[in-house]
MARMAR-868572 format. One record per residue: residue number from 1; z negated, x, y negated of N, C-alpha, C in turn; residue in three letters. Coordinates in nm, 2 decimals. Atoms other than C-alpha are relative to their C-alpha. Example, Ala and Ser with C-alpha at 12.3 -4.5 7.8 and 13.67 -1.06 7.14 Angstrom:
BEGIN
<rec seq="1" n_c3="0.00" n_c1="0.09" n_c2="0.12" ca_c3="-0.78" ca_c1="1.23" ca_c2="0.45" c_c3="0.00" c_c1="0.09" c_c2="-0.12" type="Ala"/>
<rec seq="2" n_c3="0.00" n_c1="-0.09" n_c2="0.11" ca_c3="-0.71" ca_c1="1.37" ca_c2="0.11" c_c3="-0.08" c_c1="-0.08" c_c2="-0.11" type="Ser"/>
This chain:
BEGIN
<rec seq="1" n_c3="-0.08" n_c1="0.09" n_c2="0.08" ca_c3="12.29" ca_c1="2.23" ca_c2="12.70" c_c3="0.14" c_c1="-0.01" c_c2="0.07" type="Unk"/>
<rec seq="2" n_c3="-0.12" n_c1="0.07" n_c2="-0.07" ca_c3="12.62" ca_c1="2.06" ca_c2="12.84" c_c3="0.10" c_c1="0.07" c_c2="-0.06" type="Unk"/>
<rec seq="3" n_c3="-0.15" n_c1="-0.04" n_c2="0.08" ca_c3="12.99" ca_c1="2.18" ca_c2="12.71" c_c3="0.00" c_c1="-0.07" c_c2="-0.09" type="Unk"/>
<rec seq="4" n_c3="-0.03" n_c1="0.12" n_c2="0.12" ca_c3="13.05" ca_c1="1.87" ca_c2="12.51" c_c3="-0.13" c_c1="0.03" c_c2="-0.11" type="Unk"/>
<rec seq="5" n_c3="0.08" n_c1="-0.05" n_c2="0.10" ca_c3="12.68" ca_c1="1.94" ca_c2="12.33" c_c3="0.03" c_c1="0.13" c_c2="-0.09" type="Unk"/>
<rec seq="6" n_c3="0.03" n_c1="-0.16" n_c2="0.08" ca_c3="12.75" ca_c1="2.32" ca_c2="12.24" c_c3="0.14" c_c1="-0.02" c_c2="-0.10" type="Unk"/>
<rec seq="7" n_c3="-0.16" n_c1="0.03" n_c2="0.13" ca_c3="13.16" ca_c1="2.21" ca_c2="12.12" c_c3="-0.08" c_c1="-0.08" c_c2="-0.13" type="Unk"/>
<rec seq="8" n_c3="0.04" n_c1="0.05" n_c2="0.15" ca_c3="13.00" ca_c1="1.96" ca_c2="11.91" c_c3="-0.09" c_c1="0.01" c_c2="-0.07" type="Unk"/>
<rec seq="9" n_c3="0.11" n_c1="-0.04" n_c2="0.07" ca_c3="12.69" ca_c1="2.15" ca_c2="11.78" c_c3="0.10" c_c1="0.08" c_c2="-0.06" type="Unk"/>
<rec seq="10" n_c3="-0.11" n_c1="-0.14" n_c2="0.08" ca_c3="12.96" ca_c1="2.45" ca_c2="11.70" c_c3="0.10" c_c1="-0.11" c_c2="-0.11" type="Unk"/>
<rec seq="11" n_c3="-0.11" n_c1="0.11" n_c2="0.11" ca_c3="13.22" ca_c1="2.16" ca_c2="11.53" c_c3="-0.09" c_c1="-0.02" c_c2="-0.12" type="Unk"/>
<rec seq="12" n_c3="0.14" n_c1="0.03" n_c2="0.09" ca_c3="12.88" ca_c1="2.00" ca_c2="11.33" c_c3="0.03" c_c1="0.12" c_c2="-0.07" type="Unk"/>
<rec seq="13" n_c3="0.05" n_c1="-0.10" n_c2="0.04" ca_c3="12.82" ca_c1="2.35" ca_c2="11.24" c_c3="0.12" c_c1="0.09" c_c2="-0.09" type="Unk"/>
<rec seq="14" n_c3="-0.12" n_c1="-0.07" n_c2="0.11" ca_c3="13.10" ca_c1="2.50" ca_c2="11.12" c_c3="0.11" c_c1="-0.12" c_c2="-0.09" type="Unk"/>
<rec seq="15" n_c3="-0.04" n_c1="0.09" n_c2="0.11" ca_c3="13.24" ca_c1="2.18" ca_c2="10.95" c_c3="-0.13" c_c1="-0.01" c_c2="-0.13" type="Unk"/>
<rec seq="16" n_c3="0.07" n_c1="0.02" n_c2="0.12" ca_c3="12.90" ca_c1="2.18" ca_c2="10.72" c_c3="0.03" c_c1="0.13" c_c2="-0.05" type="Unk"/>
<rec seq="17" n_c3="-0.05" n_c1="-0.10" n_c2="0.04" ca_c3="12.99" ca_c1="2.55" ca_c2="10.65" c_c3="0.12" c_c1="0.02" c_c2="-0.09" type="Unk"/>
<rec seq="18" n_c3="-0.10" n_c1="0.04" n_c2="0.11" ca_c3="13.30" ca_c1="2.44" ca_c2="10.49" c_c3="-0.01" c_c1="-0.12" c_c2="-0.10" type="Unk"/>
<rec seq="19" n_c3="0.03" n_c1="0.10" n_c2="0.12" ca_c3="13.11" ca_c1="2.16" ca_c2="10.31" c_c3="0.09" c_c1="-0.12" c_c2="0.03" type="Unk"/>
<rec seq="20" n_c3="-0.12" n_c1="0.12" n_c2="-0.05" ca_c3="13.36" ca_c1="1.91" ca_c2="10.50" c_c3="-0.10" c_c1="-0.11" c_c2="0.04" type="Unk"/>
<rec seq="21" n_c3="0.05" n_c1="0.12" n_c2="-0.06" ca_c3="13.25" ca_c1="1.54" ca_c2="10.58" c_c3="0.07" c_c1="0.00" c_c2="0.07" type="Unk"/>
<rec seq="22" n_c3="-0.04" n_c1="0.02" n_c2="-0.10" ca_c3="13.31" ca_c1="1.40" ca_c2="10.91" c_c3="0.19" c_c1="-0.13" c_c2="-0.05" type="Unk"/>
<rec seq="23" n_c3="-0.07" n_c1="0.14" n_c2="0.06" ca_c3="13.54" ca_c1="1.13" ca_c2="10.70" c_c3="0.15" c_c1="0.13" c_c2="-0.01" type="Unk"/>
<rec seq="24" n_c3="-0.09" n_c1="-0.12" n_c2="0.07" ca_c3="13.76" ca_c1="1.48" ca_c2="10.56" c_c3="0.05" c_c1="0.09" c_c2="0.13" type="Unk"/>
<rec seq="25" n_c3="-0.03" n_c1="-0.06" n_c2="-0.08" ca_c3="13.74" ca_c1="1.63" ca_c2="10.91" c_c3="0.12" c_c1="-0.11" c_c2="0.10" type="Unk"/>
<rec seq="26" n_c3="-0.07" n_c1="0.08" n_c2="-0.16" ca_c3="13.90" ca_c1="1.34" ca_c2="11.12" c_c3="0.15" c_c1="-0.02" c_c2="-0.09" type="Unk"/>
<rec seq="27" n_c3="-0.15" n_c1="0.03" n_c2="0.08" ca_c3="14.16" ca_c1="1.24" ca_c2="10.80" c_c3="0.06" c_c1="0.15" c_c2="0.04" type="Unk"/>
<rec seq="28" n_c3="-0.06" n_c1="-0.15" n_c2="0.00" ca_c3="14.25" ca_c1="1.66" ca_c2="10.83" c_c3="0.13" c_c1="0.00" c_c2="0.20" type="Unk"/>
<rec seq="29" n_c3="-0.05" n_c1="0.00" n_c2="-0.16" ca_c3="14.33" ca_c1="1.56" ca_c2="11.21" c_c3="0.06" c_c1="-0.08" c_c2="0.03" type="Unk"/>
<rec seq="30" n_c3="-0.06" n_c1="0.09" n_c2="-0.03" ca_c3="14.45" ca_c1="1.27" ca_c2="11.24" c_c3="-0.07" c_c1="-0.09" c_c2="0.10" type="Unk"/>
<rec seq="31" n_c3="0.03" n_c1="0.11" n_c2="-0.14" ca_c3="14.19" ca_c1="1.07" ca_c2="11.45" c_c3="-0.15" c_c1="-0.04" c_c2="-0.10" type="Unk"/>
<rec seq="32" n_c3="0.12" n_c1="0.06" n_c2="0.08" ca_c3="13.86" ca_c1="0.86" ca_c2="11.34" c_c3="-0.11" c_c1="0.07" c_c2="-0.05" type="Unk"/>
<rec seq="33" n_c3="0.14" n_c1="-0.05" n_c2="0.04" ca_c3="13.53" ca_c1="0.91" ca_c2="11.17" c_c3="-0.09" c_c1="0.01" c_c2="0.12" type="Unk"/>
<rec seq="34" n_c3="0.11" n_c1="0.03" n_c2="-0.15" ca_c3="13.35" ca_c1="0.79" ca_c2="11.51" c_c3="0.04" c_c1="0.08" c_c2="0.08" type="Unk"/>
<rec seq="35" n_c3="0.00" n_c1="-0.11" n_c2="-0.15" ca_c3="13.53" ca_c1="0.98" ca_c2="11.71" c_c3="-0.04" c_c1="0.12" c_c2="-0.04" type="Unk"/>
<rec seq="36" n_c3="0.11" n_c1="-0.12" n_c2="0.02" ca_c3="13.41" ca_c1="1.29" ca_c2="11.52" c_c3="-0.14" c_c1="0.02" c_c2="0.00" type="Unk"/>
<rec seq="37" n_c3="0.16" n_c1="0.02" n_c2="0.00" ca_c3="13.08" ca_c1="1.17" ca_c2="11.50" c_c3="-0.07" c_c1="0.02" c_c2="0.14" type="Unk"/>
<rec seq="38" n_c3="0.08" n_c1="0.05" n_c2="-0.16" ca_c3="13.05" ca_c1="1.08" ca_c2="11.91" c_c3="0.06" c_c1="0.17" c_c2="0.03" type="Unk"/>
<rec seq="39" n_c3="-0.01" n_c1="-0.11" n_c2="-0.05" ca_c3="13.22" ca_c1="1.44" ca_c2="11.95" c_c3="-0.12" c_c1="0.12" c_c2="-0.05" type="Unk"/>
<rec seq="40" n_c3="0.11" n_c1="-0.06" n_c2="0.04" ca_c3="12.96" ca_c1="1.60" ca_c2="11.72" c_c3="-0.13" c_c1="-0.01" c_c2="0.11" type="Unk"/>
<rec seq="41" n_c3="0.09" n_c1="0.03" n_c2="-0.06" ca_c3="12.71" ca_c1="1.43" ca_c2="11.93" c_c3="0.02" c_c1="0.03" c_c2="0.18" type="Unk"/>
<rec seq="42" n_c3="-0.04" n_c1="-0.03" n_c2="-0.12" ca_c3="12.84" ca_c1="1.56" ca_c2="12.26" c_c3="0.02" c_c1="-0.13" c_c2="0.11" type="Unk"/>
<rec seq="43" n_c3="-0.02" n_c1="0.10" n_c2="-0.11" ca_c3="12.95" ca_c1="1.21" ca_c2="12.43" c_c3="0.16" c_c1="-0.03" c_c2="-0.01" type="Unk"/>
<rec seq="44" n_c3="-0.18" n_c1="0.01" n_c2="-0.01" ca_c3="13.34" ca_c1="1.29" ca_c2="12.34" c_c3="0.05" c_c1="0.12" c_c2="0.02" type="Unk"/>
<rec seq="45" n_c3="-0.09" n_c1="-0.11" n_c2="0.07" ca_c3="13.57" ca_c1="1.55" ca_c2="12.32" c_c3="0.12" c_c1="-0.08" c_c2="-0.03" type="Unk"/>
<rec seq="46" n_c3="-0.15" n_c1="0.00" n_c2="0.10" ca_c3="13.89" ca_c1="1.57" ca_c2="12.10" c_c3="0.08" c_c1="-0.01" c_c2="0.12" type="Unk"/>
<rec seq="47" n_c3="-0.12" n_c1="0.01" n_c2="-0.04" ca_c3="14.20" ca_c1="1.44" ca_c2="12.25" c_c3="0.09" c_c1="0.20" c_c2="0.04" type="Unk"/>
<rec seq="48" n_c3="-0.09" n_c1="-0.16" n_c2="-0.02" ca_c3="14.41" ca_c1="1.80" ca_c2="12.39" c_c3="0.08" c_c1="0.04" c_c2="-0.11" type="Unk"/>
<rec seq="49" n_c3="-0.09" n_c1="-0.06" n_c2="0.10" ca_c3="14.63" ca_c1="1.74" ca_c2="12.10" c_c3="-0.05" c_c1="-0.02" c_c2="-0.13" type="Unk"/>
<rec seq="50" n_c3="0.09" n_c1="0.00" n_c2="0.15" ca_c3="14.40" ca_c1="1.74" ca_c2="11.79" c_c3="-0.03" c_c1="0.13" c_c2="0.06" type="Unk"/>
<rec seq="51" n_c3="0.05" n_c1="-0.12" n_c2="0.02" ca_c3="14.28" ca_c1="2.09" ca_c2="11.94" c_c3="0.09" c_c1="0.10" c_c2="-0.13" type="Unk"/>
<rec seq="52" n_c3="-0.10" n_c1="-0.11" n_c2="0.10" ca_c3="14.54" ca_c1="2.31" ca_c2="11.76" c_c3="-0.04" c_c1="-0.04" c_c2="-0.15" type="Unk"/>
<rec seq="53" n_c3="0.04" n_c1="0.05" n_c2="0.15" ca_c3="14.47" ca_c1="2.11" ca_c2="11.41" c_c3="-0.14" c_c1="0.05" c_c2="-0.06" type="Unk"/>
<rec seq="54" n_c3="0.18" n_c1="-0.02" n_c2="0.03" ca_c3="14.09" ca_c1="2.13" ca_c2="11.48" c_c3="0.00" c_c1="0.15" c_c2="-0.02" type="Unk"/>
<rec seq="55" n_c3="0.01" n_c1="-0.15" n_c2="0.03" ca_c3="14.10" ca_c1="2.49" ca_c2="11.49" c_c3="0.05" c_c1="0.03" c_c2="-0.09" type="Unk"/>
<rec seq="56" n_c3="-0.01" n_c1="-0.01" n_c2="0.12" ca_c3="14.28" ca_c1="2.49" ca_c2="11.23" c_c3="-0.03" c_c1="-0.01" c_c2="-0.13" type="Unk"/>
<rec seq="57" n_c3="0.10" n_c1="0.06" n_c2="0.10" ca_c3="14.10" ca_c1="2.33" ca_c2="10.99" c_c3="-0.11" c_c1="0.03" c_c2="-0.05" type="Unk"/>
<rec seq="58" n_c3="0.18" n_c1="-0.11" n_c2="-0.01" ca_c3="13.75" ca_c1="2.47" ca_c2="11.10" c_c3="0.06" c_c1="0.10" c_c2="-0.04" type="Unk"/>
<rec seq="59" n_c3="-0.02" n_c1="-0.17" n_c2="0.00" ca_c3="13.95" ca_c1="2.81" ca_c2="11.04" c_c3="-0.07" c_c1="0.07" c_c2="0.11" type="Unk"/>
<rec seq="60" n_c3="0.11" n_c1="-0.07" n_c2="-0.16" ca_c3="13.80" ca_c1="2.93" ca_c2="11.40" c_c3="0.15" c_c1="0.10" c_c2="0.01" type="Unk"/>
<rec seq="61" n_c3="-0.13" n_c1="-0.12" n_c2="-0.01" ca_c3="14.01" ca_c1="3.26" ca_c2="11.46" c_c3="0.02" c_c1="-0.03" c_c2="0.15" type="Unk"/>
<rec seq="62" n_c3="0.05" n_c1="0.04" n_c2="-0.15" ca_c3="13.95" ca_c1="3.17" ca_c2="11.85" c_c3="-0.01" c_c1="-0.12" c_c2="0.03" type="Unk"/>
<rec seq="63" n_c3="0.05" n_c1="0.17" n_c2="-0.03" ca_c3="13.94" ca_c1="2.79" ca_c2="11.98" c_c3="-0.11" c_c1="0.08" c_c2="0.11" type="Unk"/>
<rec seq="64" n_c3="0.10" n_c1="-0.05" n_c2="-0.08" ca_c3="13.73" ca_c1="3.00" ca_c2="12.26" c_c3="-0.16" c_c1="-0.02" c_c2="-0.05" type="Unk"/>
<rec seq="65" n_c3="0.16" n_c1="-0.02" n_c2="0.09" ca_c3="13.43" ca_c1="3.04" ca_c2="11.98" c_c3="-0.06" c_c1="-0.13" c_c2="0.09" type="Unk"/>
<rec seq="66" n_c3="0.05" n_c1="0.19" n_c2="0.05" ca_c3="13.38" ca_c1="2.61" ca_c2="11.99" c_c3="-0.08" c_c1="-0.01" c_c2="0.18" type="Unk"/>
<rec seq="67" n_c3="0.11" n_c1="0.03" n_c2="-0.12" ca_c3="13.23" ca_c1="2.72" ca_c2="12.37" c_c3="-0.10" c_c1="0.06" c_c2="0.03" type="Unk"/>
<rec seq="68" n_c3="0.14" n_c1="-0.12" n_c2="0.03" ca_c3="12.99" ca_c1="2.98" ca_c2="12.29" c_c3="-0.10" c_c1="-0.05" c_c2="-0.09" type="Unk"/>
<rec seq="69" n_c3="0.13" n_c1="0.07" n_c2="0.10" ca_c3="12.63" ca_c1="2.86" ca_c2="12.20" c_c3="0.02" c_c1="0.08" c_c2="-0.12" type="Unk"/>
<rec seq="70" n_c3="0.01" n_c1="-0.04" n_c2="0.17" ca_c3="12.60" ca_c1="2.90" ca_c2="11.82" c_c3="0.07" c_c1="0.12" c_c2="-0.02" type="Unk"/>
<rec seq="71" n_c3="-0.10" n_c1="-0.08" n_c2="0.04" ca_c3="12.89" ca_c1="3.04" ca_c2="11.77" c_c3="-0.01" c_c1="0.02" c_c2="-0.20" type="Unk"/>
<rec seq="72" n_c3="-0.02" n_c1="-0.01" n_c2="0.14" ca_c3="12.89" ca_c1="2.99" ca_c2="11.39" c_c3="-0.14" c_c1="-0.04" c_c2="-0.08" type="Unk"/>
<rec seq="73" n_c3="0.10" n_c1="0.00" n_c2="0.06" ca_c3="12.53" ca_c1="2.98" ca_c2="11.29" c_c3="-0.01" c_c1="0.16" c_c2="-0.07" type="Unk"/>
């Protein structure tokens, strides 16, 4: 599996964990529904400066986790 796949299977994964929609995740950050969707789907990543928010949000104690397969399964 790619980088971009395992960030956005780990994103996927620990945003249903918080019961968050992709709609609830991008308003929290400040960027679109699609773009969370195509980053879910591993054909994006997050802009450099949505990182800090994103981790914030997910509650990831580590942005490091979001590169480790199934980090939050």
């Amino acid at each position: 599996m790619n980088i971009r796949k395992t960030i956005g299977k780990n994103i996927a994964t620990r945003r249903a964990c918080l019961r968050m929609t992709q709609v609830q995740l991008a308003n929290a950050i400040g960027c679109s529904r699609s773009l969370v969707q195509w980053v879910e789907w591993g054909k994006r990543s997050f802009p450099f400066e949505n990182v800090p928010q994103l981790v914030k949000v997910l509650k990831i104690q580590d942005y490091n986790q979001l590169f480790e397969k199934d980090a939050f399964i």
